[in-house]
C-alpha atoms as an extended CHARMM CRD file, in Angstrom:
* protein
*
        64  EXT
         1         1  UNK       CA            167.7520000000      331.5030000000      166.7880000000  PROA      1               0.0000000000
         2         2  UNK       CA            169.9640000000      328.7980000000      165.3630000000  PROA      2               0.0000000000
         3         3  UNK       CA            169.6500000000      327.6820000000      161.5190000000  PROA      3               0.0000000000
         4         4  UNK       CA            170.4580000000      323.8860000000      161.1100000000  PROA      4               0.0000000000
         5         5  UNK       CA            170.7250000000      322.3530000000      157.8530000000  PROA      5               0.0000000000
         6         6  UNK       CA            168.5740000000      318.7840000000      157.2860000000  PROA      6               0.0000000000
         7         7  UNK       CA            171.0910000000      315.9190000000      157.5850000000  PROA      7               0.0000000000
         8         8  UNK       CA            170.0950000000      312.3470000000      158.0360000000  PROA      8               0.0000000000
         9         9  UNK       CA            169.3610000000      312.2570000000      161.3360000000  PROA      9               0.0000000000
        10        10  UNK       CA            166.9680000000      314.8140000000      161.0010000000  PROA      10              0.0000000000
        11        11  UNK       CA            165.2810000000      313.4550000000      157.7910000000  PROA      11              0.0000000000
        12        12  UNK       CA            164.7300000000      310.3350000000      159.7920000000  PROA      12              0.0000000000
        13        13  UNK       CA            163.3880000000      311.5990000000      163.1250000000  PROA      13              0.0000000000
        14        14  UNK       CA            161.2280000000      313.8300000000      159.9650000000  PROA      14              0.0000000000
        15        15  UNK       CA            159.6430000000      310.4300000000      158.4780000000  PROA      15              0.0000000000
        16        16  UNK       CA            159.2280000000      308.9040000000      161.7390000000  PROA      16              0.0000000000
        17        17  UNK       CA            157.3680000000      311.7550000000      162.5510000000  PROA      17              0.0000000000
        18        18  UNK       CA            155.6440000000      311.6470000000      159.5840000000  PROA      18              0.0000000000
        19        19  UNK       CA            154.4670000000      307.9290000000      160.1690000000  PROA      19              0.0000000000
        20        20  UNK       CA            152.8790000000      308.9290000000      163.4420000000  PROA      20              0.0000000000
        21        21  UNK       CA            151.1870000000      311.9260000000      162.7310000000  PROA      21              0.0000000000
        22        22  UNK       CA            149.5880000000      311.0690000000      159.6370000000  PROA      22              0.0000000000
        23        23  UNK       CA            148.1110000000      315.0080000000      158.9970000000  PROA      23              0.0000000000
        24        24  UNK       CA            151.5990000000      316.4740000000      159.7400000000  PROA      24              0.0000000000
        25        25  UNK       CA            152.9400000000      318.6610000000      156.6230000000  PROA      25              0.0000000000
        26        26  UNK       CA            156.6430000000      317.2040000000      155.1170000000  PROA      26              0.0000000000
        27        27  UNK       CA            157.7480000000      321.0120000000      156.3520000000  PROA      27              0.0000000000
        28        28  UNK       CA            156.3230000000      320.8240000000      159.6720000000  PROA      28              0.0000000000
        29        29  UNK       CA            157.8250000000      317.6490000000      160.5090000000  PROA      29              0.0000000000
        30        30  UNK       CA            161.3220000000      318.6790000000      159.1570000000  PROA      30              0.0000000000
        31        31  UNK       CA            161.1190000000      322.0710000000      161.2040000000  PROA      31              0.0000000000
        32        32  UNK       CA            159.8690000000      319.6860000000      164.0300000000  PROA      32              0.0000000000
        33        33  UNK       CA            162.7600000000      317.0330000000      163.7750000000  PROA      33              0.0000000000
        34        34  UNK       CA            165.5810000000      319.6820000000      163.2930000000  PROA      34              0.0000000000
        35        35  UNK       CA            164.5480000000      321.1860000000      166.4780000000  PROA      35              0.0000000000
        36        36  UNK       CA            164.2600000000      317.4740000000      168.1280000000  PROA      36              0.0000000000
        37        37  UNK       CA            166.9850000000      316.6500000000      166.3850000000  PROA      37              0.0000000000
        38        38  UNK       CA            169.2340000000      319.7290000000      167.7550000000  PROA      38              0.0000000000
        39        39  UNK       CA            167.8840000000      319.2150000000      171.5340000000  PROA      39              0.0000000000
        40        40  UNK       CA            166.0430000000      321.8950000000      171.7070000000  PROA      40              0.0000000000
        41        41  UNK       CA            163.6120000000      322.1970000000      174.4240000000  PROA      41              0.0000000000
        42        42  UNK       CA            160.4970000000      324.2420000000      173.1930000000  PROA      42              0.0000000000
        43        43  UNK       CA            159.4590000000      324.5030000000      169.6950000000  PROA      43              0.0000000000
        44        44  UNK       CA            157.4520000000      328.0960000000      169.0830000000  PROA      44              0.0000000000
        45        45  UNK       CA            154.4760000000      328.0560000000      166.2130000000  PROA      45              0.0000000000
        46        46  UNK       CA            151.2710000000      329.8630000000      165.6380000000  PROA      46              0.0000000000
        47        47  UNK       CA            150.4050000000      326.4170000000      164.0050000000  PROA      47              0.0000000000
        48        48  UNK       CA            147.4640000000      324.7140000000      167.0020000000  PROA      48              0.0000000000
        49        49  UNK       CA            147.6040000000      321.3510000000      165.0410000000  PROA      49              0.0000000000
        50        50  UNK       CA            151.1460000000      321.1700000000      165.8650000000  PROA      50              0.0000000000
        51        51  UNK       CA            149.9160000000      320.6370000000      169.8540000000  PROA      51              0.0000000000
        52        52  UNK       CA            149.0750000000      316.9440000000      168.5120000000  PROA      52              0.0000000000
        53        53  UNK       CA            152.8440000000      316.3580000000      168.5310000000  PROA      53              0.0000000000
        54        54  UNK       CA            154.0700000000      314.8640000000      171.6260000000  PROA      54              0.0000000000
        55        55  UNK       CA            157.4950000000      314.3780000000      171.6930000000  PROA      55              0.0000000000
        56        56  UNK       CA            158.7080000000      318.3300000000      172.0430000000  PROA      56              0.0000000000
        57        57  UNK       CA            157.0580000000      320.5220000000      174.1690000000  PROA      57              0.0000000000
        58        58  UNK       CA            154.6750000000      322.8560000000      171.3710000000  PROA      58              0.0000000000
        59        59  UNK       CA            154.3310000000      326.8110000000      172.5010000000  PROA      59              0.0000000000
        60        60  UNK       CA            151.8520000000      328.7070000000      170.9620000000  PROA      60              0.0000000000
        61        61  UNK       CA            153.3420000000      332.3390000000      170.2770000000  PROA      61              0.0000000000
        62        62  UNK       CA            150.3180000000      333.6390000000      172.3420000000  PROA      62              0.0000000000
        63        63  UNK       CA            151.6680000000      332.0040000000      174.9850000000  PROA      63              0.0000000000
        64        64  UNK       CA            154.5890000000      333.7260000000      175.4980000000  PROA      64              0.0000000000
């Protein structure tokens, strides 16, 4: 695991989230946007609502 700190491009990949999915928590879309943001692949949650999110792949921990 990688810890990235929330620059601009993150914040605005967060609020663009944000916009989109109108239910999403500020927290979840930051997490969300620094992984985007950082080109990560997958992005690993026990959260189910998160599966909304289309544009990173959402994993499920009991999926792994």
């Amino acid at each position: 695991f990688d810890v990235h700190p929330i620059d601009m491009t993150v914040a605005q990949i967060s609020g663009e989230l944000r916009s989109r999915y109108r239910s999403l928590k500020a927290i979840d879309s930051l997490q969300l946007a620094t992984a985007m943001g950082h080109r990560c692949d997958v992005f690993v949650t026990n959260d189910r609502r998160l599966r909304a999110v289309k544009e990173i792949e959402i994993k499920l921990v009991t999926e792994l």
